[in-house]
C-alpha positions in Angstrom: 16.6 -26.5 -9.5 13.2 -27.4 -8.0 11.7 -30.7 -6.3 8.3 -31.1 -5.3 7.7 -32.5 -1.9 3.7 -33.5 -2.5 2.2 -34.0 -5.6 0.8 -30.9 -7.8 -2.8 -30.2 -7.3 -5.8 -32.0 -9.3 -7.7 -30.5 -12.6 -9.5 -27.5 -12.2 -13.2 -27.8 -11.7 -15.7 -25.4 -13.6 -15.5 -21.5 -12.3 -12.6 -22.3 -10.1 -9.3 -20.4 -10.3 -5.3 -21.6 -10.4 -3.5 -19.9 -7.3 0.3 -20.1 -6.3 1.4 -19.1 -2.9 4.9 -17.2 -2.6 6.7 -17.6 0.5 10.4 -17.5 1.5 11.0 -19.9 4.1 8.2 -22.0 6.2 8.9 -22.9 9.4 6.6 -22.6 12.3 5.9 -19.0 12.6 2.7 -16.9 12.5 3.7 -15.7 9.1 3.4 -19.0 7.4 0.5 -20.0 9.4 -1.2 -17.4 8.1 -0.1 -18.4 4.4 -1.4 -22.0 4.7 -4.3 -20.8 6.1 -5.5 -18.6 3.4 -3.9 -21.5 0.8 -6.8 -23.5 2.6 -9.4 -21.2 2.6 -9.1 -21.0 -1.4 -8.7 -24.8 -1.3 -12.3 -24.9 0.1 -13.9 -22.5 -2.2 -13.3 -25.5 -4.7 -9.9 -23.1 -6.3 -6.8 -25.1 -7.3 -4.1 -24.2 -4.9 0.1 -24.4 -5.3 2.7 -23.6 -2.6 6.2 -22.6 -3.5 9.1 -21.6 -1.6 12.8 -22.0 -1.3 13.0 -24.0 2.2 11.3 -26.6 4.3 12.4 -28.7 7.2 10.1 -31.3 7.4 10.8 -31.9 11.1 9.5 -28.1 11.7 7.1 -27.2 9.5 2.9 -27.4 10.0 1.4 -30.6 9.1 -0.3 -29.3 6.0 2.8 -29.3 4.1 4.3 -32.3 5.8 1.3 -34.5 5.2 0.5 -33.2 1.5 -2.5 -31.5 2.1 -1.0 -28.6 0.2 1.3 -29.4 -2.8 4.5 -28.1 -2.3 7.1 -27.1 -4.9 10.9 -26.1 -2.7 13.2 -24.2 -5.1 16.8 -23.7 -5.2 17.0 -25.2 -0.9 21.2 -25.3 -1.9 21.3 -21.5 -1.3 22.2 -20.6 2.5 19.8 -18.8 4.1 22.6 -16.8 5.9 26.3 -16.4 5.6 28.0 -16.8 9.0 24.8 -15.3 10.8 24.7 -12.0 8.3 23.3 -10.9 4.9 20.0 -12.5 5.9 18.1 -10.3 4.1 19.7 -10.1 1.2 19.6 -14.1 1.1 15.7 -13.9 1.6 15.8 -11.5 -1.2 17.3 -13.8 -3.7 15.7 -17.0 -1.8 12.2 -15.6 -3.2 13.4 -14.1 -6.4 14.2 -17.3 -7.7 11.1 -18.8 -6.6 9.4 -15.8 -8.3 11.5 -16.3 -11.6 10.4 -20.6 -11.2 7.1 -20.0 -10.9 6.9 -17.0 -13.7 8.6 -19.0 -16.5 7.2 -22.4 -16.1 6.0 -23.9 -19.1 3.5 -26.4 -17.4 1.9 -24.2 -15.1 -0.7 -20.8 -15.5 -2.0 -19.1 -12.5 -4.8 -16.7 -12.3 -3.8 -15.1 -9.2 -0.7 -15.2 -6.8 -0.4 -14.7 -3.1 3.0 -13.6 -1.9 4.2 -12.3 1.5 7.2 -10.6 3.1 9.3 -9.8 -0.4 7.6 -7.4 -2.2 10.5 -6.7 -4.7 9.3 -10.3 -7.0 5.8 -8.7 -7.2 6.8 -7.0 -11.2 8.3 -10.4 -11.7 5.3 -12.5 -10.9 3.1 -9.5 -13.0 4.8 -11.3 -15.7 3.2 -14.6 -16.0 -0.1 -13.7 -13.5 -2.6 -10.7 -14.5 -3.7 -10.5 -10.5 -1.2 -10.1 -7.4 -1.9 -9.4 -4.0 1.1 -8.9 -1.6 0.1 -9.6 2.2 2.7 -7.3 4.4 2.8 -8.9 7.9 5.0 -5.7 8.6 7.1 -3.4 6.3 10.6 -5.3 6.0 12.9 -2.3 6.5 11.7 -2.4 9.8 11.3 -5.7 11.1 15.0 -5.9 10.2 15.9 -2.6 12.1 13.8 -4.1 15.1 15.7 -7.7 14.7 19.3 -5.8 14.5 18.7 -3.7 17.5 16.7 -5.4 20.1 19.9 -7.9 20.7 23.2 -8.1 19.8 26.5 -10.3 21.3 29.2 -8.4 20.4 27.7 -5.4 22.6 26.9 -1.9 22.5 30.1 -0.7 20.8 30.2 -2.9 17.6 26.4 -2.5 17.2 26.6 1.4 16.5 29.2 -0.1 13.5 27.2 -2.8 12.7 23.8 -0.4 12.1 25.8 1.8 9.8 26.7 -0.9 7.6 23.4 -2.3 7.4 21.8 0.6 6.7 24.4 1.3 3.6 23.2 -2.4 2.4 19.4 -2.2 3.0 19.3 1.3 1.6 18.5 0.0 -2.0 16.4 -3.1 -0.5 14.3 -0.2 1.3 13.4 1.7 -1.8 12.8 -1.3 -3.8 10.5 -2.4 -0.8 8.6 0.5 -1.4 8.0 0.9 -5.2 7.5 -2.7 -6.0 4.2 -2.8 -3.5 2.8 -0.1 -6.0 3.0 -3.5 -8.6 0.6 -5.2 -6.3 -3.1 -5.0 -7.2 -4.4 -5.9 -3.6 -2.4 -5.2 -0.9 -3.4 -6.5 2.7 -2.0 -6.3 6.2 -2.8 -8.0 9.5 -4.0 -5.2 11.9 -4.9 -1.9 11.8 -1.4 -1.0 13.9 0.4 -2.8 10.5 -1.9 -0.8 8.2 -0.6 2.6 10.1 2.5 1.8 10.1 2.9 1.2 6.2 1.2 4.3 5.4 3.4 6.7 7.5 6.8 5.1 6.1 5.6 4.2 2.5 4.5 7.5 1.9 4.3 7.2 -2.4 1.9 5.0 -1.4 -0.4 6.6 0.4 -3.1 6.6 -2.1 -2.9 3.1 -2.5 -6.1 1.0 -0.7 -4.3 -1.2 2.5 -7.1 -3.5 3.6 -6.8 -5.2 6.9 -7.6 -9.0 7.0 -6.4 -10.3 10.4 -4.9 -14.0 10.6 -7.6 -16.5 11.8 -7.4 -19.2 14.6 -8.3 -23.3 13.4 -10.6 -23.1 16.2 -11.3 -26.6 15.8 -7.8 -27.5 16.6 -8.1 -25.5 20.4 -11.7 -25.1 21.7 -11.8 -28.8 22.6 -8.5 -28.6 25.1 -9.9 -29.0 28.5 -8.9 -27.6 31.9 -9.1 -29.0 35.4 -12.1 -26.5 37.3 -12.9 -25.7 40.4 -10.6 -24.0 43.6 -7.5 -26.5 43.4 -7.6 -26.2 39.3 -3.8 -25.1 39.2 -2.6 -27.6 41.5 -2.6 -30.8 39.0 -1.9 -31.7 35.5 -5.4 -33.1 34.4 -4.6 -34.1 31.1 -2.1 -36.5 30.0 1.0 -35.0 27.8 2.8 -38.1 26.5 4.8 -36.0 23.9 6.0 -33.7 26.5 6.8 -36.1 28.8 8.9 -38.0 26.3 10.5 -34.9 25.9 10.8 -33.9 29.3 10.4 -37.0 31.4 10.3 -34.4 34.6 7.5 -32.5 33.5 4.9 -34.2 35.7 6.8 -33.8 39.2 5.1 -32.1 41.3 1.4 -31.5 42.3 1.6 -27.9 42.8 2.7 -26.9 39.8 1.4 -23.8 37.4 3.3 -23.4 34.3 3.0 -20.6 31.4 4.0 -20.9 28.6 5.7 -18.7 25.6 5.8 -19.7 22.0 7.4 -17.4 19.5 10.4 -18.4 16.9 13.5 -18.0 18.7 15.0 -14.9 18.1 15.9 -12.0 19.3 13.1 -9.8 18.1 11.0 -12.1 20.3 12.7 -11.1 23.1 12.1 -14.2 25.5 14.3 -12.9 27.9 11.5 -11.1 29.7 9.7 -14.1 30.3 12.5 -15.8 31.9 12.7 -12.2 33.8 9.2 -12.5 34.6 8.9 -16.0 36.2 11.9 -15.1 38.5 10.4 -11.8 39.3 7.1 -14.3 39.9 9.2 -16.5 42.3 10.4 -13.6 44.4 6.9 -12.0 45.2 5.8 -15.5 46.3 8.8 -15.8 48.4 7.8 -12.3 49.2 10.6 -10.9 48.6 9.2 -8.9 45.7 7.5 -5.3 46.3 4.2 -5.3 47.8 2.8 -2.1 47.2 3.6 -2.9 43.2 -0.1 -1.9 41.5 -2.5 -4.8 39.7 -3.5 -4.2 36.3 -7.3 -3.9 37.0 -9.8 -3.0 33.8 -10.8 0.3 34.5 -15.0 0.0 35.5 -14.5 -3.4 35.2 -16.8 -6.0 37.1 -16.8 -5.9 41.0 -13.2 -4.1 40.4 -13.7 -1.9 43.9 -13.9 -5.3 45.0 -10.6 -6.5 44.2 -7.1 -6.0 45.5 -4.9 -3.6 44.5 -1.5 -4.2 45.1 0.5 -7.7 45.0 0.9 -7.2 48.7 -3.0 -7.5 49.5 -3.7 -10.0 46.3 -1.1 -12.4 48.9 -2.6 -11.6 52.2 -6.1 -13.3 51.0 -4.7 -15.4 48.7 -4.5 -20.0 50.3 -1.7 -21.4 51.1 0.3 -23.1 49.5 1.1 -21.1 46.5 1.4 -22.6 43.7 5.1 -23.0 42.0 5.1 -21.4 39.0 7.3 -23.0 35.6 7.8 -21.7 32.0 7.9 -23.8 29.1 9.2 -22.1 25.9 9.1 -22.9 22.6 9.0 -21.8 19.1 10.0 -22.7 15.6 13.8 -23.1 16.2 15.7 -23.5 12.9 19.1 -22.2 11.9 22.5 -21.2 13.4 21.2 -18.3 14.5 18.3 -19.8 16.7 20.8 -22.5 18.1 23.0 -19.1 19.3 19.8 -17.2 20.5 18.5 -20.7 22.5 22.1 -21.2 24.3 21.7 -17.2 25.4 18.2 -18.3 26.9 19.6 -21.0 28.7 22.6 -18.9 30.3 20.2 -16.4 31.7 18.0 -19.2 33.2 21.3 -20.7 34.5 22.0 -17.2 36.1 19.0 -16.2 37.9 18.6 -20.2 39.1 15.4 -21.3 37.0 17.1 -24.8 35.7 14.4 -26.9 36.9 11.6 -24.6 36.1 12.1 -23.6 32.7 11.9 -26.3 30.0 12.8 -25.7 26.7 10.9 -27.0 23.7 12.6 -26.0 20.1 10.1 -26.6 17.3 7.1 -28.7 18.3 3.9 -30.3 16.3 0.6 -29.6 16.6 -0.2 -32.4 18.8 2.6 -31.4 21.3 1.1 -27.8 20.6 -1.9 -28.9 22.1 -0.5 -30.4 24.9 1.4 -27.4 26.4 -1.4 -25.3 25.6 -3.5 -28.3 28.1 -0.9 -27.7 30.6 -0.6 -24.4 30.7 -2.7 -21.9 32.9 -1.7 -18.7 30.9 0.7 -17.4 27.9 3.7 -15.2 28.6 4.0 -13.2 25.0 6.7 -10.9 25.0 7.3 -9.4 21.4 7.3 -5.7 21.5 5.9 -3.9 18.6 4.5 -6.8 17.5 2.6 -6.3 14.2 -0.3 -9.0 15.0 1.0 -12.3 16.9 -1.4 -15.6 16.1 -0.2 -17.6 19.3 -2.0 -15.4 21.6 -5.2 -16.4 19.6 -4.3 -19.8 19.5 -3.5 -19.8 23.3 -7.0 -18.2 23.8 -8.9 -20.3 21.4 -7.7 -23.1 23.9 -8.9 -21.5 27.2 -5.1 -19.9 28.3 -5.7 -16.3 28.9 -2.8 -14.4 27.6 -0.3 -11.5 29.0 1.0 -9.2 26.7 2.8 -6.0 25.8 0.2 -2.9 25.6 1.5 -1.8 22.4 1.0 -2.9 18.4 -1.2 -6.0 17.5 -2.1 -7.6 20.8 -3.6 -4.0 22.1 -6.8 -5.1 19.1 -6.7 -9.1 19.9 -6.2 -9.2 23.9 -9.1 -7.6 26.0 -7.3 -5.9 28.9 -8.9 -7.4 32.4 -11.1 -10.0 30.3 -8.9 -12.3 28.4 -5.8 -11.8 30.0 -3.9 -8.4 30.6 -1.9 -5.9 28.8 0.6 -4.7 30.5 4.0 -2.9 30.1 7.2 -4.9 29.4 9.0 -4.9 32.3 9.4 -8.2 34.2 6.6 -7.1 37.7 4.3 -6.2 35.4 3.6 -9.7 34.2 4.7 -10.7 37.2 1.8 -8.6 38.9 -0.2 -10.3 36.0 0.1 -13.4 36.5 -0.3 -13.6 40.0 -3.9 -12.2 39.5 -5.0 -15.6 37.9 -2.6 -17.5 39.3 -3.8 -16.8 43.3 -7.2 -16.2 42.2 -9.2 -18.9 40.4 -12.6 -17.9 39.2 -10.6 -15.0 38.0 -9.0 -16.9 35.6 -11.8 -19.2 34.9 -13.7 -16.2 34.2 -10.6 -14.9 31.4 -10.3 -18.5 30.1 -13.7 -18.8 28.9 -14.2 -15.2 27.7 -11.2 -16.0 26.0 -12.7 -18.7 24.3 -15.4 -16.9 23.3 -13.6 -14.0 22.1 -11.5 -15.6 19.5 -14.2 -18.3 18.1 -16.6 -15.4 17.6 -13.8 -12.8 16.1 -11.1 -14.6 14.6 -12.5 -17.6 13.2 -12.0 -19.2 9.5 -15.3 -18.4 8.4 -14.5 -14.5 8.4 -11.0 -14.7 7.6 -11.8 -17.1 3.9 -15.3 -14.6 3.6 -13.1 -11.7 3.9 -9.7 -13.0 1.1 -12.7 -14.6 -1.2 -14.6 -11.0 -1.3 -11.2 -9.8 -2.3 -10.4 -12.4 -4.8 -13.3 -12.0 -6.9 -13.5 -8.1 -6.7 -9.7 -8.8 -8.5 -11.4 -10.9 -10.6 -13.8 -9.3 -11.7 -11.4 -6.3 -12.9 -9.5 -9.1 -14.5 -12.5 -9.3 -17.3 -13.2 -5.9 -17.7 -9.4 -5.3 -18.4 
């Protein structure tokens, strides 16, 4: 039923705790990122530390569970994640239930605490075997499915209205079990204070129930030492060398004038990666000026020197030097399934209609040394989720220097600084068109956002306070542990 990918963890040392990590799926997502990284931060504090879960791809996963850093134990992979693109839910459901029951009833194995995200309904089952539980809710699963079943659909308006009433006969029971099974849960965290708002209003049973908020954190060390070309002509070279990319992408390189973004987010719908793709040709038509000049710039209100500064996109190009830079997207994101295949071939027929074939490059699933590399070659990050509960690329993309665009709305409203490390903006393509032509035709402004950007998330979102921040929860639970 089970195999183990790495081998288990060593003996316990004196004081230190046994901890198993519960997650459905890991694939390259901000979700599991933020799994492994609490898994680590334990791992640190001396604890002995288990992963289980009921699918990896090795070829897109994160290198801590490729390279055995983390022991890893896959459970019952045979089961489909989806049947013919539906029941996904459901499948997750019983993906992580089985994991649960493995872990619960195995002889060899006693753990003083679990950690288990996204499927709150194997909490009772895990209370079972392990006297402390906390669940982690990245965002209340009823609806991130709504979200994923409405933002997109093929088949069109019509069948969707049929589609939603089916669904929500099916997740009707997964709902309420959603709800009562957190109350099993003796910690329960979420991500931002947006998340935390959100699960109160629509859990209501729950609403005397502590919900602490303990954001993701950034490896800073992986990011702060990408480097950037300075001075005026900063945008109008590669300066670092990207043989991954290139092997990829042999083309990548042409051109000296060249300012790509990038966007990273799984591929699918929720993500909706259309407006970036929206974006860059909107970007392509005010250089061409063709776009709409008196269109406003998103200036931080009493913000430095702001009287200063143009206001519209027609005066930002009447001072800006010639020649403009020509602007490219890269995007990529963890890209597994027959569902991501379907949403990246939908990508690709909207770059195909508005023209962008040669500068859009597609990158499905990457490592974190080709990570690094488009986050060296980018200038600034395109990220497009609405509602988004959290999002740990931005701070990633930050961390590295690349001031980030985003939706004004949901997580990136707390972890983005409007007018100081990139912009928050509304989603419609000239917005983050608008955006990006800021720090595109104006380069000590984005010198300026790229290294408060740096700052920002080394100072706010580093290890340190996420692991100081789980551990002061871990032995609070503890502690209760030997009074009960």
């Amino acid at each position: 039923m089970a195999r183990s990918v790495s081998r288990p963890s060593g003996a316990r040392g004196s004081g230190s705790l046994r901890i198993g990590f519960v997650h459905p799926y890991f694939v390259l997502g901000g979700a599991e990122r933020l799994m492994l990284d609490a898994a680590l931060a334990y791992k640190r504090a001396g604890h002995t530390v288990d992963v289980f879960t009921s699918h990896l791809d090795r070829q897109s996963c994160f290198d801590e569970l490729r390279d055995g850093t983390l022991p890893v134990t896959v459970v019952a992979q045979w089961l489909p994640r989806s049947i013919y693109g539906r029941v996904t839910a459901l499948l997750t459901y019983l993906h992580t239930i089985l994991v649960a029951l493995y872990l619960a009833f195995s002889r060899f194995r006693h753990y003083d605490l679990v950690v288990v995200d996204q499927v709150s309904l194997v909490v009772p089952i895990l209370k079972i075997a392990c006297p402390k539980v906390i669940f982690y809710c990245h965002f209340p699963d009823k609806l991130l499915s709504s979200q994923t079943q409405s933002n997109y659909d093929p088949l069109g308006p019509s069948s969707l209205s049929s589609r939603l009433s089916l669904r929500s006969i099916y997740r009707f029971p997964l709902d309420i079990a959603e709800e009562r099974t957190c109350a099993w849960a003796d910690a329960i965290l979420c991500n931002s204070g947006y998340t935390r708002s959100v699960f109160r209003r629509h859990f209501p049973s729950l609403a005397r129930k502590p919900v602490r908020v303990v954001p993701p954190c950034v490896r800073v060390r992986d990011f702060v030492h990408i480097k950037h070309p300075q001075g005026h002509d900063a945008h109008h070279h590669t300066p670092i060398h990207t043989p991954l990319l290139e092997a990829r992408h042999p083309g990548i390189r042409k051109g000296k004038n060249r300012f790509w973004m990038v966007s990273i987010a799984r591929f699918e719908p929720a993500k909706n990666m259309e407006l970036a793709i929206q974006a860059l040709s909107e970007l392509q038509r005010i250089l061409r000026g063709e776009g709409e000049a008196r269109t406003p710039l998103y200036h931080r209100a009493g913000g430095p020197k702001s009287g200063r500064r143009p206001k519209t996109i027609g005066a930002l190009l009447d001072e800006a030097p010639r020649p403009f830079p020509h602007p490219g997207l890269i995007l990529t994101g963890s890209a597994s399934g027959h569902s991501a295949d379907r949403y990246i071939a939908h990508l690709r027929r909207l770059v195909t209609e508005l023209g962008l074939e040669d500068d859009v490059l597609f990158v499905p699933s990457f490592s974190q040394a080709e990570l690094q590399e488009m986050l060296s070659l980018s200038k600034v990050m395109l990220f497009t989720p609405p509602r988004e509960h959290f999002g740990i690329t931005p701070l990633e993309a930050m961390a590295a220097g690349v001031p980030v665009i985003a939706i004004n709305q949901a997580g990136p409203s707390e972890t983005v600084l409007h007018d100081k490390t990139g912009f928050l903006v509304p989603p419609v393509p000239r917005a983050f068109a608008a955006a990006v032509c800021q720090l595109m035709l104006r380069p000590k402004t984005w010198r300026t956002h790229s290294q408060a950007a740096r700052t920002h998330t080394v100072q706010t979102y580093g290890p340190t306070a996420f692991g100081s921040r789980l551990l002061s929860i871990t032995d609070e639970l503890v502690q209760h542990a030997k009074k009960d």
